[in-house]
N, C-alpha and C positions, 0 to 999 in steps of 0.2 A: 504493500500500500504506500508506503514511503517512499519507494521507487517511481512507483505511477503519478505522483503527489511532484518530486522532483522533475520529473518529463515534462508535468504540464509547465512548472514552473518557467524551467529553462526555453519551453517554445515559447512560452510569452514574450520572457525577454529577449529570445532572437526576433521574434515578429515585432518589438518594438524598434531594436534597434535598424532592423532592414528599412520600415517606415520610417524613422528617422534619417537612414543615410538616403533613402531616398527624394526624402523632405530638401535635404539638404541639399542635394543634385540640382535641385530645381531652382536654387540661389544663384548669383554672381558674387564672386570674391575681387575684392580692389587689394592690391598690394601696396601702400605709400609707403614713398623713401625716407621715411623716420623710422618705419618697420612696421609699422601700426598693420591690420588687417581688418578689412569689414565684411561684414555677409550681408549681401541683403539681396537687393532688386535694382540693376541700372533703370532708369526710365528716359533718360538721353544724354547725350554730349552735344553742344552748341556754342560756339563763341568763347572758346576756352573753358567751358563748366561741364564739369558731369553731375547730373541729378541722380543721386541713389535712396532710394527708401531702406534703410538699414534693418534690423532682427527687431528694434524697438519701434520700428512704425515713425521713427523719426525722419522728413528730408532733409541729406544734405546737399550742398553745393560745392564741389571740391574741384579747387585748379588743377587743370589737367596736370601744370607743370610739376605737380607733386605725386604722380602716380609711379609706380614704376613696373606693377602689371594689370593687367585687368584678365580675370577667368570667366568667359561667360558662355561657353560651349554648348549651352544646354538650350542655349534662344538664337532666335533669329534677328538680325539690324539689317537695317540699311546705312552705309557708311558713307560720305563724303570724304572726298582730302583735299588738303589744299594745293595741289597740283593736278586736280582736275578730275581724278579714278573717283568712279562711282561702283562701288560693292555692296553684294546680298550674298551674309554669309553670318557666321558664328566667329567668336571671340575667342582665343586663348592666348596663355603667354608664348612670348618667343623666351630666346636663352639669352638676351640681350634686353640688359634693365632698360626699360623705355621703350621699349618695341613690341608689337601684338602680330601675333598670328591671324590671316582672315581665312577663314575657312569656306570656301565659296564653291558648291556642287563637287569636283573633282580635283580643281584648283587651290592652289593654299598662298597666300600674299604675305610679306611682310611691311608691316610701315608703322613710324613713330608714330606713338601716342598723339603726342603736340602737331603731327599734321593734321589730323582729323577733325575737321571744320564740323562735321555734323553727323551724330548717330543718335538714332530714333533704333528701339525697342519694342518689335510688332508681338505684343501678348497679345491671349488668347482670352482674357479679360477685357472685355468693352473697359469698363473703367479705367484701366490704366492706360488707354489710349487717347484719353481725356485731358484738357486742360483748358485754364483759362481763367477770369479775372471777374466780378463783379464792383461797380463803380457807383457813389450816391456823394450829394453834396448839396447843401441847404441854405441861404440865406433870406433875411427876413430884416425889412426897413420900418421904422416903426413910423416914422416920419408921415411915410406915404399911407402904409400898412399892408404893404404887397408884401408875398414874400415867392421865392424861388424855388424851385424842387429842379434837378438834372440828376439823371440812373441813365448809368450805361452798362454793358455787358458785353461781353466776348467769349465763345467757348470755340475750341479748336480738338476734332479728331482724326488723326493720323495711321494710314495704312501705309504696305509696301510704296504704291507711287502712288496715291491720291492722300489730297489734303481738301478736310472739308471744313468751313468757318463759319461760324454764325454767329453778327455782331447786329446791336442793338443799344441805342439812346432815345432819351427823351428827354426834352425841357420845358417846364411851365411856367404858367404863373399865376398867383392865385390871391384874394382881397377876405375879406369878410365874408363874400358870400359867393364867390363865381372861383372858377379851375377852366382856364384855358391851356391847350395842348399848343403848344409855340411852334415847337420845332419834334420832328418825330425823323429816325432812320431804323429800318431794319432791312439786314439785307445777308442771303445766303452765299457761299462763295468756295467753288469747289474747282481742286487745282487735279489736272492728273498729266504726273512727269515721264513723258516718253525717253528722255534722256536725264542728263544730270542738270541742265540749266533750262534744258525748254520743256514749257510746259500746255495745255492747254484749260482755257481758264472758260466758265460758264457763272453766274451771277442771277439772283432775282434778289430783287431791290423795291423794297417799299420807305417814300417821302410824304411829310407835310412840313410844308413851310409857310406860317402866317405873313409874314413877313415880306416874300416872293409873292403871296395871293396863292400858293398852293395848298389846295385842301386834302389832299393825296395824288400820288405819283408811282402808276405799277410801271416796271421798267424790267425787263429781260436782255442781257448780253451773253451774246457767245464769238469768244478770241482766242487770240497764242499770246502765249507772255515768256519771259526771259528773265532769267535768276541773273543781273548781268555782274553783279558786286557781291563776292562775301569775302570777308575777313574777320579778324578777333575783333572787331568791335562794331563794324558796318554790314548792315544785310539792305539790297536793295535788286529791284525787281520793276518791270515797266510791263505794262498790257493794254494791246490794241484788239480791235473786233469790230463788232457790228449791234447795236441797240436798240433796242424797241421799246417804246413808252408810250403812255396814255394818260394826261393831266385831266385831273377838275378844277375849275378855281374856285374861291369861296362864293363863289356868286353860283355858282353851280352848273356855268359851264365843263362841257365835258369836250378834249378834242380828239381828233380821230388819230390812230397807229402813228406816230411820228417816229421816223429811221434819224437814228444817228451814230456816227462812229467816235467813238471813246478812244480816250486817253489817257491811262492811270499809272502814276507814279507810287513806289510806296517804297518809304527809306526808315530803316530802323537800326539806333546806334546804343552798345551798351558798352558801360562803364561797371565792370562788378568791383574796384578796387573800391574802399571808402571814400566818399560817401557813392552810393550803391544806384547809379541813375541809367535811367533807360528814355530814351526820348523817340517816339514814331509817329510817322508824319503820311497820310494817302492823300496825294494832290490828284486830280479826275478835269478833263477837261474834255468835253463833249459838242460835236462840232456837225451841227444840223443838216440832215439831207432832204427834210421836208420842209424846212420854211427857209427860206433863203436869207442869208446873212443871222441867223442866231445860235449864239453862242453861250452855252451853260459853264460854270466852274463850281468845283466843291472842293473847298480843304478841309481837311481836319489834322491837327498837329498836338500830342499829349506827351507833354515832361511826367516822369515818372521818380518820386524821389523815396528809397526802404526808408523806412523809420528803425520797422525790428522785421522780424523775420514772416513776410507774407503780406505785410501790411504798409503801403506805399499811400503818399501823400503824391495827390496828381493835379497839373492844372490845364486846360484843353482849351486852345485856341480853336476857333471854327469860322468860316468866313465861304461864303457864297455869293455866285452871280448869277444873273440873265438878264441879258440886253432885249431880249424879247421877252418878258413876261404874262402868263395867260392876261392879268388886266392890265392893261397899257398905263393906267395911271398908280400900278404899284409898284414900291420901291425894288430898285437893280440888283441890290446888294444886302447882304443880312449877315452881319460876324456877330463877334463876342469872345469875351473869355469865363470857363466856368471852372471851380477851385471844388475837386473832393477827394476821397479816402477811400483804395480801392484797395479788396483783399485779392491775392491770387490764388488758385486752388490747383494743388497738382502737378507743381509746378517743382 
């Protein structure tokens, strides 16, 4: 009986430890040149940062220049370098501190750590292919007795070659007894990379702008766009097409299909040394093929400043035109600046 008693015992603790090591398989190991070692989860490298979710659930953010292996054999990336190679392959060490194996179908690569401009983590978890920011920011004049509300959002998920984005603002303003919708953007935006820099780009786009006399604006584009800049601290990107949109103005005209071809710049620069800033700018210029001589613009440009960790203090220039406006006697032009406190998630 003692005997049978001992059997079950020892299969238990072989069945734990097997689930265990294979728990463990399923981790990424970082090797940093102090010696230190972490377990956990890569979720990317980008602009000199590797995101890792370690065994405590904790993100960090660790300079590349401080690794000297990374083990991750057990997942799949996508790799950029900065000499152009673009790889889909698996991670391990090389025998040279600083240097990674890529494991790619039958093929095996070697390249420094520090060239690798950008590796994404295609889990098999929706959630960790998630990311993105939430934005709010409030002011209130006692004088007048208006006061301000502006909420934005951003959420980004990432496969092998597509990337899909869906961003979202709104500004009002509201008295004692009324809530006016000012200014409104949402708009879908899905990238898929046939190469390493080109890509092709599709968009739906929802506008209101009081200000312009727009009461809403459906708008659909399909184009190619061009990763044409990345480096450790600048990522920029331009996209042309073809557009389609349909205005009401507040009066409640409605106009018919108007074509026009787009213009969109979009440049983003990070600073992770202290203080901790990020600053992104999408200039859009839009250039009529149904009414002759009218010309649209949209910027929107957000300074991003860490406080602590996740939680950034942010202030967002935005500025608009049309020389054509659905009512002729509405204003050309509509900017602003608006000041809030956006968390990021996942990141």
């Amino acid at each position: 009986m003692l005997t049978f008693k001992r059997t079950i015992l020892i299969a238990i603790l072989i069945l734990g430890v097997t689930s265990w090591r294979a728990s463990a398989q399923q981790k990424d190991t970082i090797y940093l040149n102090t010696g230190q070692i972490l377990i956990g989860i890569i979720k990317k490298m980008e602009l000199g940062l590797l995101s890792f979710k370690d065994d405590d659930l904790l993100m960090l953010n660790i300079k590349v220049n401080k690794l000297k292996w990374i083990s991750a054999g057990q997942h799949f990336f996508r790799i950029e370098t900065a000499n152009g190679q673009l790889y889909y392959g698996r991670i391990v060490p090389d025998t040279i501190p600083g240097r990674v194996l890529i494991l790619s179908g039958v093929n095996t690569f070697s390249e420094e750590i520090i060239s690798i401009n950008k590796l994404f983590s295609f889990r098999k978890k929706f959630t960790d292919r998630l990311e993105g920011n939430i934005s709010a920011g409030y002011s209130f004049t006692r004088s007048s007795d208006i006061g301000q509300l502006n909420v934005s959002t951003s959420v980004k998920y990432t496969t092998s070659k597509n990337q899909l984005e869906f961003s979202g603002s709104t500004i009002g303003t509201f008295d004692s007894s009324t809530y006016s919708r000012d200014r409104e953007d949402a708009k879908i935006l899905d990238y898929y990379y046939f190469s390493r820099t080109w890509f092709t780009a599709l968009q739906l786009n929802y506008q209101r702008n009081l200000e312009l006399s727009i009461a809403r604006r459906y708008s659909e584009m399909a184009g190619l766009g061009n990763k044409f800049l990345v480096s450790t601290h600048f990522q920029a990107l331009g996209i042309s097409g073809i557009s389609l949109n349909q205005e009401k103005s507040i009066e409640g005209t409605v106009s018919p299909v108007l074509v026009e071809i787009p213009f969109i710049l979009r440049l983003n620069y990070f600073k992770f040394k202290s203080p901790n800033i990020q600053v992104g700018t999408t200039q859009s210029v839009y250039v009529s093929l149904s009414q002759k001589g009218r010309v649209r613009y949209d910027g929107n440009t957000t300074f991003y400043w860490e406080i602590i960790r996740n939680f950034s203090i942010n202030l967002t220039f935005y500025n608009s035109f049309d020389n054509q406006p659905p009512d002729p006697n509405a204003s050309k032009k509509d900017y602003g600046i608006v000041f809030g406190l956006t968390y990021k998630f996942n990141q």
